[in-house]
C-alpha positions as CSV (number, residue, x, y, z in Angstrom):
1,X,-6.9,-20.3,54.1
2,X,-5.8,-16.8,53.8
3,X,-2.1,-18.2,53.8
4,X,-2.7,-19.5,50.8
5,X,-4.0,-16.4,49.0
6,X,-0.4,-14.6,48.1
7,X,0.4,-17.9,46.6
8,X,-2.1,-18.3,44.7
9,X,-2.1,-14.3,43.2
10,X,1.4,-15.3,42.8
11,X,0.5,-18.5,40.2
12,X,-2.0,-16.5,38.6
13,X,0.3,-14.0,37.7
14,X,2.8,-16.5,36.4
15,X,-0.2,-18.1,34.7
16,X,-0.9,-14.8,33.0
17,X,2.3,-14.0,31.6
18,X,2.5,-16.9,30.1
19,X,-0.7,-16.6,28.8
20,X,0.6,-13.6,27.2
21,X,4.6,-14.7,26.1
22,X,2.6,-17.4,24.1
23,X,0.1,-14.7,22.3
24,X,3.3,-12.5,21.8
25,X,5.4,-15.2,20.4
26,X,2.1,-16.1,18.0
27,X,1.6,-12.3,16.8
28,X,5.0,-12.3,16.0
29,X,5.4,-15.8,14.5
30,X,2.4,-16.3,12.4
31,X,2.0,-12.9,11.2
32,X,4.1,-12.7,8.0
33,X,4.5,-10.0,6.0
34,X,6.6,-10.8,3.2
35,X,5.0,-9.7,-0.2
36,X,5.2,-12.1,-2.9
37,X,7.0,-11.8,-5.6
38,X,9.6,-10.1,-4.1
39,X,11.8,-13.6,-3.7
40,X,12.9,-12.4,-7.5
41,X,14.6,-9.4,-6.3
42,X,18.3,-8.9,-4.6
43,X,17.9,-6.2,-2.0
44,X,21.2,-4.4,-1.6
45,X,21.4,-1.6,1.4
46,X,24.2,0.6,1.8
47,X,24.7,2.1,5.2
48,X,27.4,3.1,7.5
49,X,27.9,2.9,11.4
50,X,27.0,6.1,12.4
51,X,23.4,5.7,10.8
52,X,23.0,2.3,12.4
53,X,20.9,3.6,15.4
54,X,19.1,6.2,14.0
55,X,18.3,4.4,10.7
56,X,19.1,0.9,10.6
57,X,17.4,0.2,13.5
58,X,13.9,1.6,11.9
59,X,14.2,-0.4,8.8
60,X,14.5,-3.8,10.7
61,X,11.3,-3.0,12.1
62,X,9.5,-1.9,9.1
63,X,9.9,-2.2,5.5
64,X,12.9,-5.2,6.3
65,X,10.3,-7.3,7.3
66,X,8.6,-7.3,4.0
67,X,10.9,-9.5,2.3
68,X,12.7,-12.8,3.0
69,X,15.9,-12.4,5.0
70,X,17.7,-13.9,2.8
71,X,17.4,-11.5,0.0
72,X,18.6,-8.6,1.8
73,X,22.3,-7.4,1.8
74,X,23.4,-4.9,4.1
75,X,26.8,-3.4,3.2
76,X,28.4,-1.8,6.2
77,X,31.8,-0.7,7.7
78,X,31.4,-1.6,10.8
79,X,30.2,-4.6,13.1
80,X,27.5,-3.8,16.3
81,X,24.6,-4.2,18.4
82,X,22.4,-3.6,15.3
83,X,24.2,-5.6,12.6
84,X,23.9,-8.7,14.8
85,X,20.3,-8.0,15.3
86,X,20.0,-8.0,11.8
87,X,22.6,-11.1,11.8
88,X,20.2,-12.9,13.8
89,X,17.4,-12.7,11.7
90,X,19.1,-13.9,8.8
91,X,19.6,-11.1,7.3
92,X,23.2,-10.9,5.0
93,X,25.6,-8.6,5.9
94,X,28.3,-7.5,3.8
95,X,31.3,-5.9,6.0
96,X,33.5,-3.7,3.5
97,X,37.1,-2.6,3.9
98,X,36.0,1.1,3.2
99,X,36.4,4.2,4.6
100,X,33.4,5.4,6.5
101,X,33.5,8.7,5.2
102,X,30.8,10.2,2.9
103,X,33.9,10.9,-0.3
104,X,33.7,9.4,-3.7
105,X,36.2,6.7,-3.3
106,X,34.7,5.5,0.0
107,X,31.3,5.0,-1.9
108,X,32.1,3.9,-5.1
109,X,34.2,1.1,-2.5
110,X,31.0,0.3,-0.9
111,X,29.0,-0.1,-4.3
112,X,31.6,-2.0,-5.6
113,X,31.4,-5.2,-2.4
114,X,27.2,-4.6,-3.2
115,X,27.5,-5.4,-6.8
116,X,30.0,-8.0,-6.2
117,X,27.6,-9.7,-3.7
118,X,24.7,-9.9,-6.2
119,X,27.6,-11.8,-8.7
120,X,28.3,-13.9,-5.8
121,X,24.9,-15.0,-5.1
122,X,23.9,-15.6,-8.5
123,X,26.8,-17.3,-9.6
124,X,26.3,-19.4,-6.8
125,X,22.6,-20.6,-8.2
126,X,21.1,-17.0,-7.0
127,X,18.0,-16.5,-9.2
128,X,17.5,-12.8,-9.0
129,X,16.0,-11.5,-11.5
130,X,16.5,-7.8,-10.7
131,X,19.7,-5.9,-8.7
132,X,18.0,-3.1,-6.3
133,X,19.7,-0.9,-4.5
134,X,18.5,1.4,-2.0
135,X,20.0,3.7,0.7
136,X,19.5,3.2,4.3
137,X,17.3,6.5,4.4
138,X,14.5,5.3,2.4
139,X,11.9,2.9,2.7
140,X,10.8,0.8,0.3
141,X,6.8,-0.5,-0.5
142,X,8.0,-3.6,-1.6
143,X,4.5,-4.7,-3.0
144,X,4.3,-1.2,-4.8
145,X,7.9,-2.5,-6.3
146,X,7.2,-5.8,-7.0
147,X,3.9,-4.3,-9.5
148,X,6.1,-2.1,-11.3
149,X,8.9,-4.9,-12.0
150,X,6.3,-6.9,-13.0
151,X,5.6,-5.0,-16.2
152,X,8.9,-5.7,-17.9
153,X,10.9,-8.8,-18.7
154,X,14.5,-8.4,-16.5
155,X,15.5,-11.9,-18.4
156,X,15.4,-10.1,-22.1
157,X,15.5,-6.3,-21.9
158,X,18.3,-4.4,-20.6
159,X,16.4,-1.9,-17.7
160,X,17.9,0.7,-15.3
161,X,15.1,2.0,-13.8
162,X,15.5,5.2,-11.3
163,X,14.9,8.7,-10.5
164,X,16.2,11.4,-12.7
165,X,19.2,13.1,-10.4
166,X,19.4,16.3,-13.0
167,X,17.3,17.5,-14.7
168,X,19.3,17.3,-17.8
169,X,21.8,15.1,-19.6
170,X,25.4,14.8,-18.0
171,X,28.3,15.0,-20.7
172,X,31.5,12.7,-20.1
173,X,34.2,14.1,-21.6
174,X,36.5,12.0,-23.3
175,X,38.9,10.3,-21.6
176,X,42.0,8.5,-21.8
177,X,41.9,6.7,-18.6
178,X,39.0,4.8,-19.2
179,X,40.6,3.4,-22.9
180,X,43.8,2.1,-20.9
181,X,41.4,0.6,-17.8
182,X,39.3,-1.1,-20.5
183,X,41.4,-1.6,-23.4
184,X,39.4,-4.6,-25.0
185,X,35.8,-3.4,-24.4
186,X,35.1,-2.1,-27.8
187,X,31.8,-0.5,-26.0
188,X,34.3,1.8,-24.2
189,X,35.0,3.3,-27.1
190,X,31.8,5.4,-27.3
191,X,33.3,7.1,-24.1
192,X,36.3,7.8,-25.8
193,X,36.1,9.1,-29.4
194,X,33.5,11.7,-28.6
195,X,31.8,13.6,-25.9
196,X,28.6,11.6,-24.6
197,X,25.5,13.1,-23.0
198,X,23.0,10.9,-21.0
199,X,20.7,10.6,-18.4
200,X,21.6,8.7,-15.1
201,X,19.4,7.8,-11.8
202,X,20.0,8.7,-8.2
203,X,22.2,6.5,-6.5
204,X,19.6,6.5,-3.4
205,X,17.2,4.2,-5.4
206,X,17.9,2.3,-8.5
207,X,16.9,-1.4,-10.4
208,X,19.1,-3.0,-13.1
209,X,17.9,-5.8,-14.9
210,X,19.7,-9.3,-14.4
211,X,20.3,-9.1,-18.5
212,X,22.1,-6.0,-17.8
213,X,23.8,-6.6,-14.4
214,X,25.3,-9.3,-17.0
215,X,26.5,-7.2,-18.9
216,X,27.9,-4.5,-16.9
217,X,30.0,-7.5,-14.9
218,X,33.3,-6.5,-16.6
219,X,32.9,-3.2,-15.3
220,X,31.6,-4.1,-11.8
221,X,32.9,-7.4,-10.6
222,X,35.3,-7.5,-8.0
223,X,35.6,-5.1,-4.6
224,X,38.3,-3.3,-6.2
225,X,36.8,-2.9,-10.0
226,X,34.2,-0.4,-9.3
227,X,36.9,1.9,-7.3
228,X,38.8,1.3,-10.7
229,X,36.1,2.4,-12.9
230,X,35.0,5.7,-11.0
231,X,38.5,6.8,-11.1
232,X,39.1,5.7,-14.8
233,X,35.6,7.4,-15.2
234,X,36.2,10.5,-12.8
235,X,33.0,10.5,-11.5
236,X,31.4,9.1,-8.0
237,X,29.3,6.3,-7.5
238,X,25.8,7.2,-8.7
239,X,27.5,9.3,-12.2
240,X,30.1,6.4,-13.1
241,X,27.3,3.5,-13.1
242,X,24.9,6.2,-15.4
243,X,27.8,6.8,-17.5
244,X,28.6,2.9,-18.1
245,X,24.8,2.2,-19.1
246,X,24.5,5.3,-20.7
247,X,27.5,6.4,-22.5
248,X,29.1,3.2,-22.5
249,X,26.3,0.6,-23.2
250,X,24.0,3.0,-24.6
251,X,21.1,2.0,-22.7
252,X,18.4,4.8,-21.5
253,X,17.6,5.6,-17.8
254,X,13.8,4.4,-17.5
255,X,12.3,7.3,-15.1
256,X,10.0,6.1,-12.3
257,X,8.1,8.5,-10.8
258,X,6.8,6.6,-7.9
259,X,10.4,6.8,-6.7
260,X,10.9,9.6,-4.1
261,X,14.5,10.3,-2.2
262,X,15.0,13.1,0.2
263,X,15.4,15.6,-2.5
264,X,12.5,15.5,-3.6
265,X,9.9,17.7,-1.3
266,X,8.4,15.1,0.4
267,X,5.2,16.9,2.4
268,X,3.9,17.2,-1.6
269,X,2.9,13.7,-2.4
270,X,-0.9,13.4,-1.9
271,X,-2.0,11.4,1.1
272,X,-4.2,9.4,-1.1
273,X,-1.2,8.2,-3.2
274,X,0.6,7.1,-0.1
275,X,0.6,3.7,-0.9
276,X,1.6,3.8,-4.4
277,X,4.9,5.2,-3.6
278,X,7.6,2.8,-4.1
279,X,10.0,4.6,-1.7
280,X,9.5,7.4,0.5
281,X,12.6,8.8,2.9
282,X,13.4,11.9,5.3
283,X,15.8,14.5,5.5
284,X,16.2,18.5,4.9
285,X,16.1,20.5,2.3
286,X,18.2,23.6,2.0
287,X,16.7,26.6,1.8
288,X,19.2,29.0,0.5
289,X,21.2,30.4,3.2
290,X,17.5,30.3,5.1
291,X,17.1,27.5,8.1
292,X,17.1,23.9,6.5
293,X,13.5,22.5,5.9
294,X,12.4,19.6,7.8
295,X,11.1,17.0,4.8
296,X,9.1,14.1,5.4
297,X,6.1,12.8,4.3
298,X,2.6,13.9,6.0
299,X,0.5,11.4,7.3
300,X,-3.1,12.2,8.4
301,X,-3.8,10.8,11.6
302,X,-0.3,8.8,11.8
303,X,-0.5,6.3,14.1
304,X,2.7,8.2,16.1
305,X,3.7,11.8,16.9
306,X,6.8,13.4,15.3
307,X,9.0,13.0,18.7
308,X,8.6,9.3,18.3
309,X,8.6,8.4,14.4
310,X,10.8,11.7,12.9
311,X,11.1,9.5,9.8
312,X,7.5,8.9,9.6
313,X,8.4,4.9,8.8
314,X,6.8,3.5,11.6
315,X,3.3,5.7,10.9
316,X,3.8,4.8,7.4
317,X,4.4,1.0,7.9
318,X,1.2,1.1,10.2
319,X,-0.6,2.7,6.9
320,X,0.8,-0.1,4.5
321,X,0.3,-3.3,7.2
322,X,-2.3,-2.3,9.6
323,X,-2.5,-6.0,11.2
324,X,1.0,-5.5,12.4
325,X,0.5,-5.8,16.4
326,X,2.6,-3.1,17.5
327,X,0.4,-0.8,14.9
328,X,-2.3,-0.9,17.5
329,X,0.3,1.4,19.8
330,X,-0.9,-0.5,22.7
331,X,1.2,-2.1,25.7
332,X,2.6,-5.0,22.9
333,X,4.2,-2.5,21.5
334,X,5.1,-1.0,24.5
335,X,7.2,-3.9,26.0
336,X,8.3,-5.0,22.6
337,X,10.2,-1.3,22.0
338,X,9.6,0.1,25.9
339,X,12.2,2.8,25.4
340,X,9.9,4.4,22.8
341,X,9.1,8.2,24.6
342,X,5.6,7.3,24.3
343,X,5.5,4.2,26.1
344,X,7.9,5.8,28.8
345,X,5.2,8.5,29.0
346,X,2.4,6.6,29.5
C-alpha cells in the first residue's frame, strides 16, 4: 500500500494544476474589460524601441486591454520581443522607416505613417469616428474618454480636442514654403498673407474629429506628406498639426482639462478625481538647475510599492478595474509576471 502513496501525491498534484491552468485560463478569458463605446475610436500609439521594455510592456498589461485589439495602432521603429507580444494579441503594428531619434524630422515621420494608418483603415470600410493619439508614456481611462467624446458630434463638427502646450497663442510667420508645398489649397493662404496666432495641443494626447481628419487629409496623407508639411511649415510635429487646424483651417483647440501629460505636476490631481482623469503619465520635472523631480500620480493605498509600479499604471489600473485577477497581488499574479521584485521577494 505505501508504494502506492508517491504515486498517488504525484496524480494529485497533476490533478491540481490542472485544476488551476483551467481557473487561470477562465480569469483570463472571461474577464473582459473592454469599455463600450470605445469601438468608435482609432487608437494610435507612438513609441520607439528603447521604451518598449520599460513602457510598452506596462501598457499591454493595463490600459491596452481596455479596448478591442483591433483599434489600436502601435507605430514603432523597430521589431521585438514586445511587438510580437502585442502582435499576438491582435494588436496592429505600424513599423516606420524613421529614425529612432527624438528630432523633429524623425517625429513628424512617425506622425505621418499614424495618420496615414487611420486613412488606411477607414478608407478601407474603417468606421472611426474619432483619430486619438497618445504617447507611449501615458495611460489612457478609456471609459473617462469615451464620456467626454460622447458630448460632441465627430460626424458634423470639426474638434481638436487637447491640452494647451503654451500658455499662449503661437504666431506662424509667413511663409513662402508652405504657398509653393500647397499651391492650390486656397486655405493656405491664411498662413501666407499675414502673421497667424493660435492655440495648439500637446502632441502627447490629442482627438481630431473624423469630419476634420477629412479635411486635413491633403495635408496628412501619405508617409512622406506630413515630413513635407513640417518642413514647409518649420515647425515639429505637435506645432505643424496646430498650425494647419489653427492658422490654416481656422478651427480652435478645444481645451480638456481632464487631460494630464508629464508636464503637468502630477502628485496635484486629487485622489478623489482619480478616475475622472482621461490620461495620467510619469516622468520628471525640471527643477531649475536643482535635482529633477520625480512626477507621478499619488495613490493612497496603491495596490504596489514604487520599486515595482514607478509608473503608478499597474496601482492605477487596479483602482479603475478592481476585478482584474492579478489586482488581488496574489500568487496569480505572481506566476502570471514572476519576475515582478515582489513576487521574487516573497
Amino acid at each position: 500500500m505505501w508504494k502506492r502513496r508517491p504515486y498517488n501525491a504525484l496524480l494529485a498534484c497533476l490533478a491540481a494544476l490542472c485544476v488551476f491552468l483551467l481557473i487561470r485560463r477562465l480569469l483570463t478569458k472571461s474577464l473582459s474589460l473592454v469599455v463600450p463605446g470605445s469601438s468608435v475610436i482609432h487608437f494610435s500609439i507612438r513609441t520607439t524601441a528603447s521604451y518598449h521594455k520599460s513602457r510598452l510592456d506596462v501598457l499591454l498589461r493595463t490600459w491596452l486591454n481596455t479596448v478591442e485589439p483591433k483599434q489600436i495602432h502601435i507605430a514603432t521603429d523597430v521589431m521585438d520581443t514586445w511587438t510580437k507580444t502585442a502582435q499576438d494579441s491582435e494588436y496592429q503594428i505600424i513599423r516606420t522607416s524613421c529614425d529612432q531619434s527624438h528630432h523633429s524630422e524623425a517625429l513628424c515621420c512617425k506622425s505621418g505613417f499614424e495618420y496615414e494608418q487611420y486613412y488606411i483603415d477607414t478608407g478601407g470600410g474603417g468606421t472611426s469616428s474619432w483619430y486619438c493619439h497618445f504617447d507611449d508614456d501615458m495611460y489612457v481611462n478609456v471609459g473617462a474618454l469615451v464620456d467626454t467624446l460622447a458630448k460632441y458630434k465627430p460626424d458634423r463638427d470639426r474638434l481638436y480636442l487637447g491640452k494647451l502646450s503654451v500658455g499662449h497663442e503661437y504666431k506662424v510667420q509667413s511663409n513662402e514654403r508652405f504657398l509653393r508645398q500647397f499651391p492650390n489649397h486656397q486655405n493656405g493662404l491664411l498662413l501666407i498673407q499675414k502673421t497667424s496666432y493660435y492655440r495648439f495641443g500637446t502632441g502627447a494626447a490629442y482627438c481630431i474629429s473624423s469630419s476634420l481628419m477629412k479635411e486635413l487629409e491633403p495635408y496628412l496623407r501619405g508617409p512622406k506628406r506630413f515630413v513635407e508639411t513640417c518642413k514647409a511649415i518649420g515647425e515639429p510635429d505637435d506645432v505643424t498639426l496646430g498650425a494647419l487646424i489653427g492658422a490654416v483651417l481656422g478651427y480652435e483647440l478645444t481645451v480638456v482639462p481632464l487631460i494630464n501629460t508629464h508636464y503637468n505636476y502630477l502628485p496635484s490631481i486629487d485622489s478623489n478625481s482619480l478616475v475622472d482623469q482621461i490620461t495620467i503619465s510619469f516622468g520628471q520635472l525640471d527643477m531649475m538647475g536643482q535635482s529633477p523631480l520625480k512626477n507621478v500620480i499619488m495613490i493612497p493605498n496603491a495596490q504596489f510599492s514604487e520599486e515595482d509600479d514607478p509608473t503608478r499604471f499597474l496601482s492605477y489600473h487596479c483602482l479603475l478595474h478592481p476585478m482584474v485577477p492579478w489586482c488581488a497581488r496574489s500568487l496569480y499574479y505572481c506566476l502570471v509576471y514572476p519576475m515582478t521584485s515582489w513576487c521574487k521577494i516573497t
